[in-house]
N, CA, C and O atoms as a GROMACS GRO file, in nm:
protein
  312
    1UNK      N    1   3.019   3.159  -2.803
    1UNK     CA    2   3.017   3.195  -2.943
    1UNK      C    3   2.917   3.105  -3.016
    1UNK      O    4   2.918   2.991  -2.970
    2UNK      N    5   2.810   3.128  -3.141
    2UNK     CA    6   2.738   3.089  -3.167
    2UNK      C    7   2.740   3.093  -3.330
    2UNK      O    8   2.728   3.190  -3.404
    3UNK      N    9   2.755   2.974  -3.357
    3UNK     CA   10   2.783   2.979  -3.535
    3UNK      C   11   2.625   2.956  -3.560
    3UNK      O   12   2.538   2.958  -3.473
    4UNK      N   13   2.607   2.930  -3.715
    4UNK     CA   14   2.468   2.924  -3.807
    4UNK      C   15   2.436   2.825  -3.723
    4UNK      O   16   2.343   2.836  -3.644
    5UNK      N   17   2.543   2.671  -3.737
    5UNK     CA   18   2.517   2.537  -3.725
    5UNK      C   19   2.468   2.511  -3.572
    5UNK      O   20   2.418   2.404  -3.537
    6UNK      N   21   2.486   2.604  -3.501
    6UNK     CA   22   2.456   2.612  -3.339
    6UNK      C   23   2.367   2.668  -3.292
    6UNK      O   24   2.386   2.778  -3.240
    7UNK      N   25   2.252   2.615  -3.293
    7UNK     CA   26   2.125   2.702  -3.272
    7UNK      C   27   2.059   2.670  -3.134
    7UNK      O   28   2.055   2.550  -3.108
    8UNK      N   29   2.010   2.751  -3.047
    8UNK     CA   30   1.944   2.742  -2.942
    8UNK      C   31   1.806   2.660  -2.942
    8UNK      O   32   1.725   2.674  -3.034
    9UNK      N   33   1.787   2.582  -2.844
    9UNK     CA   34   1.673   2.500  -2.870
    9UNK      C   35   1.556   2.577  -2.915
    9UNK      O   36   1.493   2.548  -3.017
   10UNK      N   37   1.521   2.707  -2.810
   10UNK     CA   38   1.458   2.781  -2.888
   10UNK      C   39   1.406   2.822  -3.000
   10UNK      O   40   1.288   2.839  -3.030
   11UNK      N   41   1.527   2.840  -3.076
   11UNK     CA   42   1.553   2.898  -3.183
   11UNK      C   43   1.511   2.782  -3.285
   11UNK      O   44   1.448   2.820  -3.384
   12UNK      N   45   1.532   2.676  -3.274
   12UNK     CA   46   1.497   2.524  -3.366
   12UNK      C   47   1.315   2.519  -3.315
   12UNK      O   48   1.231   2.508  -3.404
   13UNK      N   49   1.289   2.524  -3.227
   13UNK     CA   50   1.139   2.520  -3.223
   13UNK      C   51   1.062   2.649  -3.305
   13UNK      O   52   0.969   2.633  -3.385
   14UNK      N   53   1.106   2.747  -3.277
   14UNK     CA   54   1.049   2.824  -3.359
   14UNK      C   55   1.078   2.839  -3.490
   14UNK      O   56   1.014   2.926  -3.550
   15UNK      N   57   1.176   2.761  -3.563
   15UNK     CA   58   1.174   2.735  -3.674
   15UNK      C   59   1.055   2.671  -3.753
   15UNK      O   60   1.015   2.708  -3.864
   16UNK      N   61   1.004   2.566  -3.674
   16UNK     CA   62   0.883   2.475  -3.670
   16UNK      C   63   0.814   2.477  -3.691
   16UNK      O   64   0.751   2.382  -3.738
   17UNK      N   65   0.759   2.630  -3.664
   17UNK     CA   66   0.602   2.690  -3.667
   17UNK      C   67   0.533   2.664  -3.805
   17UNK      O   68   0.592   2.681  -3.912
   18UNK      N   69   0.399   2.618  -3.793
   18UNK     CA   70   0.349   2.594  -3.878
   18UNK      C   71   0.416   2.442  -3.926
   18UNK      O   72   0.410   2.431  -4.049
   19UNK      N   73   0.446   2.384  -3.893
   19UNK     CA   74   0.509   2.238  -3.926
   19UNK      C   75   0.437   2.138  -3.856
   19UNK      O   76   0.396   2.187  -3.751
   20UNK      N   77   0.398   1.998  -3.870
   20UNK     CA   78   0.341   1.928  -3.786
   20UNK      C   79   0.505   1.878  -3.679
   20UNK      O   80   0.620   1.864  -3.721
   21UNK      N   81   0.436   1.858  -3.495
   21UNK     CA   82   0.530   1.842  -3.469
   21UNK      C   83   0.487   1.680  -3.382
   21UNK      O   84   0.374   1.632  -3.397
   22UNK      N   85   0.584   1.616  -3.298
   22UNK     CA   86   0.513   1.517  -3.216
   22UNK      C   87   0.568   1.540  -3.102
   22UNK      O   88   0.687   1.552  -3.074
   23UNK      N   89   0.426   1.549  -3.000
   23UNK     CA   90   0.488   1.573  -2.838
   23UNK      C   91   0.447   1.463  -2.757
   23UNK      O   92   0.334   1.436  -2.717
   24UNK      N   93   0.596   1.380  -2.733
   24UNK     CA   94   0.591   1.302  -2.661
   24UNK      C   95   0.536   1.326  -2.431
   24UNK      O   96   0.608   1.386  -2.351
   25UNK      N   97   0.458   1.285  -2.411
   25UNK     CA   98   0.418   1.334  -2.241
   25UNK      C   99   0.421   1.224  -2.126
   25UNK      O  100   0.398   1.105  -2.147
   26UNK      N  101   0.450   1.274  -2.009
   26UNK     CA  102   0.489   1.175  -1.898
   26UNK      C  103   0.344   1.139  -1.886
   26UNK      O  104   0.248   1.216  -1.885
   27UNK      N  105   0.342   1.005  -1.876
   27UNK     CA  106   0.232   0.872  -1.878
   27UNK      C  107   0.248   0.794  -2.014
   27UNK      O  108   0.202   0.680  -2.018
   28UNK      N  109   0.301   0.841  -2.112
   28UNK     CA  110   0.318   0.767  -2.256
   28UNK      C  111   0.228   0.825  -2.371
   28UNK      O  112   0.238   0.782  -2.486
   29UNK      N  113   0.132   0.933  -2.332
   29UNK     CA  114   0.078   0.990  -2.462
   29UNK      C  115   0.188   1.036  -2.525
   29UNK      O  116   0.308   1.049  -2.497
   30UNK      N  117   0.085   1.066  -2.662
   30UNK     CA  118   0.197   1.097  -2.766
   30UNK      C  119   0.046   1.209  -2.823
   30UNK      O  120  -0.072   1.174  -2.828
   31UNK      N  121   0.123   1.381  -2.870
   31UNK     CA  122   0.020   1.387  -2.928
   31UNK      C  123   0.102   1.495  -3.034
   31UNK      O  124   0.195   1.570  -3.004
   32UNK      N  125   0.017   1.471  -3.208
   32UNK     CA  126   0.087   1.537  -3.292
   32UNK      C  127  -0.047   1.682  -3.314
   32UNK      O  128  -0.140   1.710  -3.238
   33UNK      N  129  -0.013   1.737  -3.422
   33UNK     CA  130  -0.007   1.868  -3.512
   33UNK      C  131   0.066   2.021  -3.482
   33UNK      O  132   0.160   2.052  -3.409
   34UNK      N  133  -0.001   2.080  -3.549
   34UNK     CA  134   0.064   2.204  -3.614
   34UNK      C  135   0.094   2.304  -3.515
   34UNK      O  136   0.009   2.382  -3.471
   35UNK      N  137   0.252   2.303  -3.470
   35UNK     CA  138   0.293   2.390  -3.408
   35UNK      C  139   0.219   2.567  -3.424
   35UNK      O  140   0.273   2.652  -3.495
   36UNK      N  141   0.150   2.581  -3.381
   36UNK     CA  142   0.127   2.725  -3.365
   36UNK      C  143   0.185   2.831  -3.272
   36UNK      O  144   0.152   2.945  -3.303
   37UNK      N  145   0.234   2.823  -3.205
   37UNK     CA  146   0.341   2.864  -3.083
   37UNK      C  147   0.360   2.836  -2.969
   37UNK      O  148   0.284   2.753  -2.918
   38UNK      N  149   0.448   2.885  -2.902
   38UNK     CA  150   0.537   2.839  -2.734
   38UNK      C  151   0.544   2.941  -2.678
   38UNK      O  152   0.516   3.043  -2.741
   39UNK      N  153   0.578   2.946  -2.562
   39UNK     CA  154   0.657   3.038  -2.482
   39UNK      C  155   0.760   2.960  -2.386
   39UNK      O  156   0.811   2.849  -2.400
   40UNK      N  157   0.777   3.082  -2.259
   40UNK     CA  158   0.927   3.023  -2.217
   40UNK      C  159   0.914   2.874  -2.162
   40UNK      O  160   0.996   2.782  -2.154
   41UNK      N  161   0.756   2.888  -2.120
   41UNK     CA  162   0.760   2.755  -2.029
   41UNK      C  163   0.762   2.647  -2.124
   41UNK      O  164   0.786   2.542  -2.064
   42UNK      N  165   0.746   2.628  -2.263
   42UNK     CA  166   0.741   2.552  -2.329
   42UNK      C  167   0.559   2.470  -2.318
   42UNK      O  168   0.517   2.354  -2.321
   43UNK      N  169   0.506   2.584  -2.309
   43UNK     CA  170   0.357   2.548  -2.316
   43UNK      C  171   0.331   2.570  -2.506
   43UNK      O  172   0.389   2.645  -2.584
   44UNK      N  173   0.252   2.499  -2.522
   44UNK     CA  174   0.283   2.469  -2.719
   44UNK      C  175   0.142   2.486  -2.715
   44UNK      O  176   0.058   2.438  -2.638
   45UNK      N  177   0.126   2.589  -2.842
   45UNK     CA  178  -0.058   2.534  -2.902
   45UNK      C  179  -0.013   2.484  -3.022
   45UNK      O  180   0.090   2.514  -3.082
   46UNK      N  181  -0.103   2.404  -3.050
   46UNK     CA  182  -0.130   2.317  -3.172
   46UNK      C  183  -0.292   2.329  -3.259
   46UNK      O  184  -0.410   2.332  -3.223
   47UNK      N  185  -0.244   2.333  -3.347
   47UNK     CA  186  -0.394   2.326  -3.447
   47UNK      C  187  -0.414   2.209  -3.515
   47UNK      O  188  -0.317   2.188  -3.588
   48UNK      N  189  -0.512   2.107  -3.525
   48UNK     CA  190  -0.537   1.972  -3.569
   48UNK      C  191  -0.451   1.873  -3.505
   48UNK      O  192  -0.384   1.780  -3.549
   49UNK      N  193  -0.474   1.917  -3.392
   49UNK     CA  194  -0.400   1.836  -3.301
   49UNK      C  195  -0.485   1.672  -3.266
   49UNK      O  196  -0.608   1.672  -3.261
   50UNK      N  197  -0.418   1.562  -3.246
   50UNK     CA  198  -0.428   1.415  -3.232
   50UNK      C  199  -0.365   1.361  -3.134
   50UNK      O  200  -0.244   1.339  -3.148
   51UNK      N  201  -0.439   1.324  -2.993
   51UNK     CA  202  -0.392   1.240  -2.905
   51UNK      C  203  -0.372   1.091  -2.920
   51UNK      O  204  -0.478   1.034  -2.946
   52UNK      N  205  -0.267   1.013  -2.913
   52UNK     CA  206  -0.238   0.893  -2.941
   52UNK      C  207  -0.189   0.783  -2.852
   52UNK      O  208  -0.067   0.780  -2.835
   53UNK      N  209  -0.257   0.698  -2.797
   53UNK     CA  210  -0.257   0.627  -2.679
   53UNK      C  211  -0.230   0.509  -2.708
   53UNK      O  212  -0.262   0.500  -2.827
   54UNK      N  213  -0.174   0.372  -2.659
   54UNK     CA  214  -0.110   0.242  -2.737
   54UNK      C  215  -0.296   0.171  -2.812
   54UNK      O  216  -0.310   0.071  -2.883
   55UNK      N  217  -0.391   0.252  -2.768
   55UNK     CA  218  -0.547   0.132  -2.800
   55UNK      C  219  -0.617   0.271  -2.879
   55UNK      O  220  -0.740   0.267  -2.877
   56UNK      N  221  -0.568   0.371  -2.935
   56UNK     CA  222  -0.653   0.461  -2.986
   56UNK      C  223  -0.636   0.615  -3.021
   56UNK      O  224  -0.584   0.681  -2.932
   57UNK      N  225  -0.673   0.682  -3.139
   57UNK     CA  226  -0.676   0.791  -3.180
   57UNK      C  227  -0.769   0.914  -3.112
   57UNK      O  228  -0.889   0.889  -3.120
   58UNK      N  229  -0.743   1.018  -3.058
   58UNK     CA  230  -0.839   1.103  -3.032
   58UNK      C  231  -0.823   1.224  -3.112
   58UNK      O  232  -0.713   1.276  -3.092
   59UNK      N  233  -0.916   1.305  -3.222
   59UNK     CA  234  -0.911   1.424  -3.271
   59UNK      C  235  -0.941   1.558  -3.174
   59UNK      O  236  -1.062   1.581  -3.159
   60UNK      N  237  -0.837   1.660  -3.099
   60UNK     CA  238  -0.836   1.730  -3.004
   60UNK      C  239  -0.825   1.879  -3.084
   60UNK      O  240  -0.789   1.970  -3.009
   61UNK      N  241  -0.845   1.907  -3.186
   61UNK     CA  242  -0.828   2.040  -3.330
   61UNK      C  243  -0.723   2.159  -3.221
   61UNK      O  244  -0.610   2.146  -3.173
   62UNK      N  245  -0.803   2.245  -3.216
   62UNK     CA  246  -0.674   2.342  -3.111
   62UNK      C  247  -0.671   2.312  -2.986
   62UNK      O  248  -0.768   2.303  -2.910
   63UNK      N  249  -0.521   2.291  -2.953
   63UNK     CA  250  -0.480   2.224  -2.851
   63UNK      C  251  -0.354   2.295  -2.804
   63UNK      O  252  -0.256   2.320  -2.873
   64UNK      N  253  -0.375   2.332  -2.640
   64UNK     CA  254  -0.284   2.361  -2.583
   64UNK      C  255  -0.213   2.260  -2.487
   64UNK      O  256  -0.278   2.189  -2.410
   65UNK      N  257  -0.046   2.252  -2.496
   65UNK     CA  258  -0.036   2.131  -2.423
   65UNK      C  259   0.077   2.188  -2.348
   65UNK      O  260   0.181   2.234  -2.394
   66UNK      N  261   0.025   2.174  -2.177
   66UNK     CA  262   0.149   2.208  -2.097
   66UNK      C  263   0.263   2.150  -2.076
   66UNK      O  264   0.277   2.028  -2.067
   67UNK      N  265   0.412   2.285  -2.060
   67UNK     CA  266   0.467   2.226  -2.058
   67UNK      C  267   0.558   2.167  -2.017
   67UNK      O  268   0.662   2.134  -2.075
   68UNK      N  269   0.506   2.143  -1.853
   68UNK     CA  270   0.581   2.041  -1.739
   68UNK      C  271   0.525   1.909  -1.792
   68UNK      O  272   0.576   1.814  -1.733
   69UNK      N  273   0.432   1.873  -1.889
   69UNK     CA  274   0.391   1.785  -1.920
   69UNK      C  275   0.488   1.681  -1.997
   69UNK      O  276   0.506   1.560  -1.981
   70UNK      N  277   0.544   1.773  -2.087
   70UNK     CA  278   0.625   1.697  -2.194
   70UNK      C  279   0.751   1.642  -2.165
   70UNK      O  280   0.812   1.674  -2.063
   71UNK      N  281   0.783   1.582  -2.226
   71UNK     CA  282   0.896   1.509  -2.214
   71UNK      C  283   1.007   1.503  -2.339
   71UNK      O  284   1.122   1.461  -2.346
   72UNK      N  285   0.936   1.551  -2.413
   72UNK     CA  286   1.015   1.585  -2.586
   72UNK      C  287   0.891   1.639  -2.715
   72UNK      O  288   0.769   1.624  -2.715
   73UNK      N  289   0.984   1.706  -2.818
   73UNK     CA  290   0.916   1.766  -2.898
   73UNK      C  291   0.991   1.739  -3.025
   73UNK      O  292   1.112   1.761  -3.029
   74UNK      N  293   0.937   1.700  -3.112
   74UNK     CA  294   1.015   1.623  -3.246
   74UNK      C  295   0.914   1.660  -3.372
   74UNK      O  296   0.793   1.640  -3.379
   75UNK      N  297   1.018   1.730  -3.485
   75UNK     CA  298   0.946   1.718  -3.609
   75UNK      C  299   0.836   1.589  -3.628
   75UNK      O  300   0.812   1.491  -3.556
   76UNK      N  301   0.792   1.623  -3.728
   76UNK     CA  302   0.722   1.491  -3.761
   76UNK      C  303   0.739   1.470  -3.885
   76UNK      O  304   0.712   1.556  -3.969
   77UNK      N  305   0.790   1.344  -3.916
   77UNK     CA  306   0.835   1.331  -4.069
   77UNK      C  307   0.699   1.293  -4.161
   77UNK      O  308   0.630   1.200  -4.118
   78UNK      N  309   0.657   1.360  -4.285
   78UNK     CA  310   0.543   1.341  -4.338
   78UNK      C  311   0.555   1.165  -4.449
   78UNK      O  312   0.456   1.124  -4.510
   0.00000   0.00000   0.00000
């Protein structure tokens, strides 16, 4: 049974769209922007997308990021 308050992960990512998000990836990148969409595999494009490494910024604009890669996907608080 599935109330409002119980939403499928799914269902919370695609809420997202158009939101900046941050995708955390196995090796320790971190890379943010604008959710543009997913599918099942959890492959994400991003628009003004930013790779972020512990020594540096990289500007990557549309960005697809696979997604056996990730390791988590989190709003990004502005």
């Amino acid at each position: 049974m599935t109330t409002a308050n119980n939403s499928r992960p799914l269902d919370v990512l695609d809420k997202a769209k158009g939101n900046k998000v941050i995708i955390k990836l196995k090796g320790g990148t971190e890379v943010t922007g604008l959710l543009q969409a997913f599918d099942l595999h959890l492959n994400i494009w991003l628009e003004g997308a930013e790779e972020r490494t512990a020594d540096k910024t990289i500007k990557l604009g549309s960005t697809l990021v696979r997604g056996d890669t990730i390791i988590l996907i989190s709003p990004a608080s502005e």
